[in-house]
C-alpha positions as CSV (number, residue, x, y, z in Angstrom):
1,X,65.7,58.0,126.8
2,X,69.4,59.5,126.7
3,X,68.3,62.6,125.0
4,X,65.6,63.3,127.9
5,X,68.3,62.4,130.5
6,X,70.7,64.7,129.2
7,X,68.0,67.5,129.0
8,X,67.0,66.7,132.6
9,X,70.3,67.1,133.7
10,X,70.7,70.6,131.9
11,X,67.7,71.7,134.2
12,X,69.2,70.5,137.6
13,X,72.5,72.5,136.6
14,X,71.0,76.1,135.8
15,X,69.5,78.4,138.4
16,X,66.1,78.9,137.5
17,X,65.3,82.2,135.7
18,X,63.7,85.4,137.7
19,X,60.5,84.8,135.9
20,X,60.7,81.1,137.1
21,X,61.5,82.5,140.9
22,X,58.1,85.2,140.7
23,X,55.9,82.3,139.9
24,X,57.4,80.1,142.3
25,X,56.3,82.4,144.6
26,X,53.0,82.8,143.1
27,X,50.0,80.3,144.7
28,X,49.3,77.5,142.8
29,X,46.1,75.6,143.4
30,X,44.8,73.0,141.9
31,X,41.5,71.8,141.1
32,X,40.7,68.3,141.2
33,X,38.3,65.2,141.4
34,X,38.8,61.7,143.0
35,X,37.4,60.2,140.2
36,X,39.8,61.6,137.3
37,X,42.8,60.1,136.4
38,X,43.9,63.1,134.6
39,X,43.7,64.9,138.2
40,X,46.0,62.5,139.2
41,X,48.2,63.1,136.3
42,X,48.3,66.6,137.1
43,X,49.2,66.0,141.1
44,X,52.0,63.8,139.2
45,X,53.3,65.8,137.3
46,X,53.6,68.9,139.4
47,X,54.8,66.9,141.9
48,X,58.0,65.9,139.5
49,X,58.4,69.7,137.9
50,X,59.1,70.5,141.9
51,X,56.0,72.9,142.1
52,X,54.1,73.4,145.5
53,X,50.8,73.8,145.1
54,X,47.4,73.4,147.0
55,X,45.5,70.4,146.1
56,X,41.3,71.0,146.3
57,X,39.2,68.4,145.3
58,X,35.6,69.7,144.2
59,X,34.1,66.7,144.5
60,X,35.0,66.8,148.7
61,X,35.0,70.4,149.5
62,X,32.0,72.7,148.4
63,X,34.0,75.8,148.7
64,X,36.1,74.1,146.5
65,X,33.5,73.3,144.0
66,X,32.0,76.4,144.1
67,X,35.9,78.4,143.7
68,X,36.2,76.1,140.6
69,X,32.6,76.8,139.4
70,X,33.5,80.5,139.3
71,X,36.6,79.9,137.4
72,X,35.3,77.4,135.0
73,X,33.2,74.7,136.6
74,X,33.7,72.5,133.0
75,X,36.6,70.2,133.7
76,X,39.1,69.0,135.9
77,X,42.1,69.2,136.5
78,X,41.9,73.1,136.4
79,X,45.2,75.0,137.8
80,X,45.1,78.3,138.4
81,X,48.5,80.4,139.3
82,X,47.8,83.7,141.4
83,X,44.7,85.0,139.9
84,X,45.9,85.4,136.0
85,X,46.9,81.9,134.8
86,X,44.9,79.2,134.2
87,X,45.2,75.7,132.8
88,X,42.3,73.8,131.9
89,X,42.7,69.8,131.4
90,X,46.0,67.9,131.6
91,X,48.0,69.5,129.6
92,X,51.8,68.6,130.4
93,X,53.0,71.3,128.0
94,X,51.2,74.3,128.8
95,X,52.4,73.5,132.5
96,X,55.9,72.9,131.5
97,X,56.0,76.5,129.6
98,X,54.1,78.1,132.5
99,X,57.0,76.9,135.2
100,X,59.6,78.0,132.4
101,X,60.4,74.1,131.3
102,X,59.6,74.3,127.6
103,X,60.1,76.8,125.4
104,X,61.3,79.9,127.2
């Protein structure tokens, strides 16, 4: 656990980069279900990355279900950044490199 510490750290010390501040300011929404502990995972980990985001749960909301129909309708979690990035599932690493975490 040292290792992740120490990386953690790293992150609180750097400004972010510009590309990290334009999708900061880009809407984040996610789609989720009640039912889905992978939806919860998501809220998680967005929740620890520092990322605001809109929470919609399709299986509550019918316009949210039929927004997340349009997009995909397949699976949740599905996070969609303004109206070009998408992530489909729980995928903590995809999410990481989208908020400029991993591998930029």
């Amino acid at each position: 656990m040292r290792g992740i510490g120490t990386i953690d750290w790293l992150y609180r010390q750097n400004t972010p980069s510009l590309a990290l501040l334009i999708q900061m300011d880009t809407k984040a929404v996610l789609y989720g279900s009640d039912e889905s502990k992978d939806s919860t995972a998501m809220v998680e980990l967005l929740n620890d990355l520092g990322i605001q985001f809109e929470y919609r749960l399709v299986n509550r909301d019918p316009a949210a279900m039929r927004e997340w129909e349009q997009l995909d309708g397949e699976s949740v979690p599905l996070l969609r950044m303004g109206h070009h990035s998408i992530v489909r599932g729980f995928d903590r690493i995809k999410v990481q490199q989208m908020f400029g975490w991993v591998g930029c």
